[in-house]
C-alpha positions as CSV (number, residue, x, y, z in Angstrom):
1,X,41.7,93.3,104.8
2,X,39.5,93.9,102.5
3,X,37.8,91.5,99.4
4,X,40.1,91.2,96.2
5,X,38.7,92.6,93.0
6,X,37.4,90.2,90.4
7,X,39.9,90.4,87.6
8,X,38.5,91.8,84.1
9,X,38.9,89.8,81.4
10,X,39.4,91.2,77.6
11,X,37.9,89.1,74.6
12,X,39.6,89.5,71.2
13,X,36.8,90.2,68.6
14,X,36.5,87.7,66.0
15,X,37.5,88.1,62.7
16,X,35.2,88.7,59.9
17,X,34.0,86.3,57.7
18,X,36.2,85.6,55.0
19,X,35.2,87.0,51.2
20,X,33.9,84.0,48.6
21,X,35.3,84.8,45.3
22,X,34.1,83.4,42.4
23,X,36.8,82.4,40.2
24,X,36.0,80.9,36.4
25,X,37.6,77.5,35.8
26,X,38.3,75.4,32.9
27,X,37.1,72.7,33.9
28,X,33.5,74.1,35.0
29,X,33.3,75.2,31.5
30,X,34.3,72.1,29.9
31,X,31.9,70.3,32.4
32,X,29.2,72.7,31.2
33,X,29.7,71.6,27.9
34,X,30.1,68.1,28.3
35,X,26.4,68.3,29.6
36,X,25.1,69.8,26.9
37,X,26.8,67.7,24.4
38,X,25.4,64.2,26.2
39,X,22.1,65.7,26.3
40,X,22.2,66.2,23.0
41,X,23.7,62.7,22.0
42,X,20.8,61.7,24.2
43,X,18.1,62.9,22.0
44,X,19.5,62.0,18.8
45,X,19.5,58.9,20.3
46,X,16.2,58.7,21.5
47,X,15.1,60.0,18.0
48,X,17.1,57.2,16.1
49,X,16.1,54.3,18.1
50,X,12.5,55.9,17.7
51,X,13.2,55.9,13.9
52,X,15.1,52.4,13.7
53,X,11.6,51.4,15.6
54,X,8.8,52.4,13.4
55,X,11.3,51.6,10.2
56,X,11.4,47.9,11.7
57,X,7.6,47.6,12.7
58,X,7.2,48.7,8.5
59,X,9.9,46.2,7.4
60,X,8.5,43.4,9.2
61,X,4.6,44.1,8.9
62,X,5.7,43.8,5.1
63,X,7.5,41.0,5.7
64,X,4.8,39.0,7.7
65,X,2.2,40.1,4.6
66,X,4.9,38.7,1.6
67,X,4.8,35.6,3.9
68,X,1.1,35.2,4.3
69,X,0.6,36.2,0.6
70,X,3.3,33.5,-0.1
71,X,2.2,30.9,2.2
72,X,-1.2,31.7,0.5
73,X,0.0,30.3,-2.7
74,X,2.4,28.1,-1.6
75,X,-0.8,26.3,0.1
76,X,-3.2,27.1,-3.2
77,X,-0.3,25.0,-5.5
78,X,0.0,22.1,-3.3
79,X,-3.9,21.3,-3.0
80,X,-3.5,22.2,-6.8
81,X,-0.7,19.3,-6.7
82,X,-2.1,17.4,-4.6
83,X,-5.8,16.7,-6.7
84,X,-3.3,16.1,-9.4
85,X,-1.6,13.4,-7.6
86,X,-4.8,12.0,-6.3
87,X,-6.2,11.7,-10.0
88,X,-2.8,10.1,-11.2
89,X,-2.9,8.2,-8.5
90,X,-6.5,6.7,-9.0
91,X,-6.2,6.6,-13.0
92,X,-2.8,4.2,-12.1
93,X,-4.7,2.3,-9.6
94,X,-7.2,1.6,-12.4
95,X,-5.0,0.2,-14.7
96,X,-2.8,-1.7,-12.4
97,X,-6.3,-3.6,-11.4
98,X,-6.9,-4.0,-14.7
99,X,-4.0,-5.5,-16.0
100,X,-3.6,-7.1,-12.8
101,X,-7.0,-9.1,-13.7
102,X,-6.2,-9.9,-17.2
103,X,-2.8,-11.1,-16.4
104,X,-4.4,-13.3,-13.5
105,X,-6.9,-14.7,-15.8
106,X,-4.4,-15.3,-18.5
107,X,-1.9,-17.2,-15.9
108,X,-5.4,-19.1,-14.5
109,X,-5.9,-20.4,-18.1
110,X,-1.9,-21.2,-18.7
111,X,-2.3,-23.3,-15.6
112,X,-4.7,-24.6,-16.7
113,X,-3.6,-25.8,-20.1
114,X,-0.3,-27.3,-18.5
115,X,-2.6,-29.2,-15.9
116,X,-4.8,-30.5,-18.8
117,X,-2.1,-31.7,-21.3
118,X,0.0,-33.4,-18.2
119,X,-2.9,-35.5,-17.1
120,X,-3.0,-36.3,-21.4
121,X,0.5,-37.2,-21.3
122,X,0.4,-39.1,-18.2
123,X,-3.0,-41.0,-19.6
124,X,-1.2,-41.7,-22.4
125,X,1.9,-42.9,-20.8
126,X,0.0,-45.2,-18.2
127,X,-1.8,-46.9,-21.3
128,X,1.2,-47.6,-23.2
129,X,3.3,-49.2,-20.1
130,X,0.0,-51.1,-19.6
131,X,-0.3,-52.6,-23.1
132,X,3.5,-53.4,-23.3
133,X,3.1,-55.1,-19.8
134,X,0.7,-56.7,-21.1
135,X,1.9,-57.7,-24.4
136,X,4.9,-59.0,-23.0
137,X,2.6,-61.2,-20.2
138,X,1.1,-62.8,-22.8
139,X,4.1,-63.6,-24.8
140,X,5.7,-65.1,-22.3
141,X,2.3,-67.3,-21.8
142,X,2.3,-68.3,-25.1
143,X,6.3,-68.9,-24.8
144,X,5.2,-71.2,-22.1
145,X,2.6,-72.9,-23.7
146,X,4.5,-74.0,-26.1
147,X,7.2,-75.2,-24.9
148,X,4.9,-77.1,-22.1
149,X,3.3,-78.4,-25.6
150,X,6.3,-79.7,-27.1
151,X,7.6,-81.4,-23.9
152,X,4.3,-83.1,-23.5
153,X,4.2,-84.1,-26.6
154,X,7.8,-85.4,-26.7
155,X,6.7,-87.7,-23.5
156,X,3.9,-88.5,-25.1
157,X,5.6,-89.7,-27.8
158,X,7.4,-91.9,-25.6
159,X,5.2,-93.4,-23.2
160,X,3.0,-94.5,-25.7
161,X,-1.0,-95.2,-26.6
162,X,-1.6,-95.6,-22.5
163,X,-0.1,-92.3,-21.4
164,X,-1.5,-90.7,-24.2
165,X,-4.9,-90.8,-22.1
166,X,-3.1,-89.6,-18.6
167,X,-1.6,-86.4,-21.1
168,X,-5.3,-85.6,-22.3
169,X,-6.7,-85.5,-18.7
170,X,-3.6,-83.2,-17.8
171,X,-3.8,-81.2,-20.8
172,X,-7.3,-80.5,-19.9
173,X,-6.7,-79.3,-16.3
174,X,-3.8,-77.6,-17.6
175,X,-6.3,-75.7,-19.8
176,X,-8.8,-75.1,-17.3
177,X,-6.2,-73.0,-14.9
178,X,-4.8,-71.1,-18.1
179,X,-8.3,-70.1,-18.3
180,X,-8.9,-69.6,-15.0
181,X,-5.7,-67.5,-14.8
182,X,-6.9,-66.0,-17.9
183,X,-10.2,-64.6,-16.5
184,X,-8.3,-63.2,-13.1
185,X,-5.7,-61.9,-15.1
186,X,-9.0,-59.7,-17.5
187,X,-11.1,-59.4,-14.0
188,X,-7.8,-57.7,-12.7
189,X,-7.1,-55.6,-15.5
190,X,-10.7,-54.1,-15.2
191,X,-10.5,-53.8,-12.0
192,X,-7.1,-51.7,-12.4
193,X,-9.0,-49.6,-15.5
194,X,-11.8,-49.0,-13.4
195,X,-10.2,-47.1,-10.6
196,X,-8.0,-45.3,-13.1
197,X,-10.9,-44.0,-14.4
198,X,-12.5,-43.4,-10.9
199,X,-9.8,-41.5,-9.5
200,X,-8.7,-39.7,-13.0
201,X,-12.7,-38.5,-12.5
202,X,-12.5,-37.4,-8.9
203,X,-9.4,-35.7,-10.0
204,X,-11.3,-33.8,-13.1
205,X,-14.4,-33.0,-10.3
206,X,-11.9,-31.5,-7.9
207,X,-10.4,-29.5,-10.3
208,X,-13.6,-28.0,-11.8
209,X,-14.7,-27.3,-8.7
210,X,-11.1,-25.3,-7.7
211,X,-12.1,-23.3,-10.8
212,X,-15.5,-22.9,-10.3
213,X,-15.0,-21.5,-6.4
214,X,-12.1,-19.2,-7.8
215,X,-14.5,-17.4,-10.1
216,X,-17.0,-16.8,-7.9
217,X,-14.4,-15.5,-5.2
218,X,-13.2,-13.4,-8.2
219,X,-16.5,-11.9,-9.1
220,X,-17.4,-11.4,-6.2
221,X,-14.3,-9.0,-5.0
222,X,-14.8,-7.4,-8.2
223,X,-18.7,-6.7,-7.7
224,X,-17.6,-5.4,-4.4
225,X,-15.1,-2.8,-5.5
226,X,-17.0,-1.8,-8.4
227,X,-19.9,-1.5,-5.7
228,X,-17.2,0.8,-3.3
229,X,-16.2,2.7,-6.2
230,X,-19.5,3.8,-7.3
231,X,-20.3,4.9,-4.0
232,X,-17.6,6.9,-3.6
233,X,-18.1,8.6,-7.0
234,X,-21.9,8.8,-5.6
235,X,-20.6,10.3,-2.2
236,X,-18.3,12.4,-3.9
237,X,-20.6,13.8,-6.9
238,X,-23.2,15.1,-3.8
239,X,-20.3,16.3,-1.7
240,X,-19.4,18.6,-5.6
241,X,-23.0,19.5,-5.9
242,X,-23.9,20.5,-2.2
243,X,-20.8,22.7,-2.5
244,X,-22.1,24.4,-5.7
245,X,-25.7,25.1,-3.9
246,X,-24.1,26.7,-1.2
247,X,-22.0,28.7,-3.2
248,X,-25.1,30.1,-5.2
249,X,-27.0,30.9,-2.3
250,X,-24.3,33.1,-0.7
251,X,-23.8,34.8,-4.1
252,X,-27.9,35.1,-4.4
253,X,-27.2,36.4,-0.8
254,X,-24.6,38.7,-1.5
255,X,-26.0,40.3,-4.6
256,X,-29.4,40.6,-2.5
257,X,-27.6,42.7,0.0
258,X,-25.4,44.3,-2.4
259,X,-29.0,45.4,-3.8
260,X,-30.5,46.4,-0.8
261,X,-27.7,48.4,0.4
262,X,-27.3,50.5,-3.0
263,X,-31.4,51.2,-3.1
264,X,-31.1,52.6,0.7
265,X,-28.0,54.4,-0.5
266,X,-29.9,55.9,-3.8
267,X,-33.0,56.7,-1.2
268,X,-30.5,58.6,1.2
């Protein structure tokens, strides 16, 4: 037998391609469209904000120049108000010290007065109690005196010529102790004037000497804020007239080169 045939085999051709045909759409157009509109929403935008931009970099440059020009003078009027102030302030510190001064002085010598006519009334007091105390010691003395005399003289009276002698001798120790008594009584009352006078002194001393420290402390303060305050002035007048040199020379400056510049200009 012989070999079989190989079978033949038949492929179907493909089919062609198919055909692409372009078909308009609504929605492509409206797309289209769309795109065109947000470009151009785009660059109005851009432009505005590029507008708003430069219109806010005017508005605020003119801002920030009102607020330097107003600062400027804002500044100017309070070191205007402030010197003002300052020379109020001084003038008002004058007078305060002034009358402050006088009305110190004027209490100093009301103190005074009312110190000096209270020691008068208490001098005066003191020697009054003193001369009724001591008129009524030496009534009282004399009270007893005599009646001591009469009752002697009534027992003399009775005891007779021999007692008469023992009275005398008793009558004349009797006066020597109301003499005695007499003279410690006036040693005391010197005594007693003397250290009223002593301590009434020491009193006047310490006083004069109160006063007398006081005004020196008082002159002295005073000599040494007139002394401050003329230095200030002093400090301040050179301070005024250093200022005013320098200002000339840079005018004498300026005008120099003002000078210069328009003579090389005019050679040019």
């Amino acid at each position: 037998m012989g070999k079989p045939k190989a079978p033949k085999v038949k492929y179907i051709p493909a089919p062609p391609p198919p055909t692409t045909v372009k078909t308009p759409t609504q929605s492509l157009r409206t797309q289209i469209e769309l795109a065109k509109v947000s470009g151009e929403q785009n660059r109005l935008n851009m432009e505005t904000g590029a507008n708003l931009d430069r219109i806010n970099e005017e508005f605020y440059t003119g801002q920030d120049l009102r607020r330097y020009r107003a600062r400027g003078a804002e500044e100017r009027q309070l070191a205007q108000t402030k010197g003002a102030e300052e020379r109020a302030t001084l003038g008002t510190r004058g007078r305060e010290e002034r009358l402050t001064v006088g009305e110190r002085g004027a209490q100093d010598r009301q103190t005074q007065a009312q110190l000096l006519a209270g020691q008068e009334r208490q001098i005066g007091l003191r020697g009054g109690e003193e001369r009724k105390t001591q008129a009524q010691l030496l009534a009282g003395q004399e009270r007893q005196i005599g009646l001591r005399g009469a009752e002697e003289r009534l027992t003399v009276g009775a005891r007779g010529t021999q007692e008469r002698l023992t009275q005398a001798q008793l009558l004349s120790g009797q006066e020597r102790q109301i003499g005695l008594r007499g003279q410690e009584e006036r040693r005391a009352i010197g005594a007693r004037g003397t250290e009223t006078r002593a301590t009434q002194a020491q009193l006047l001393s310490g006083q004069e000497r109160q006063i007398g420290l006081r005004g020196t402390e008082e002159r002295a303060t005073t000599r040494v804020r007139g002394e401050e305050q003329r230095a200030g002035i002093r400090e301040s007048g050179s301070e005024t007239r250093r200022t005013a040199l320098q200002q000339e020379a840079f005018r004498r400056y300026k005008e120099n080169r003002d000078f210069q510049q328009s003579r090389s200009a005019y050679r040019a």
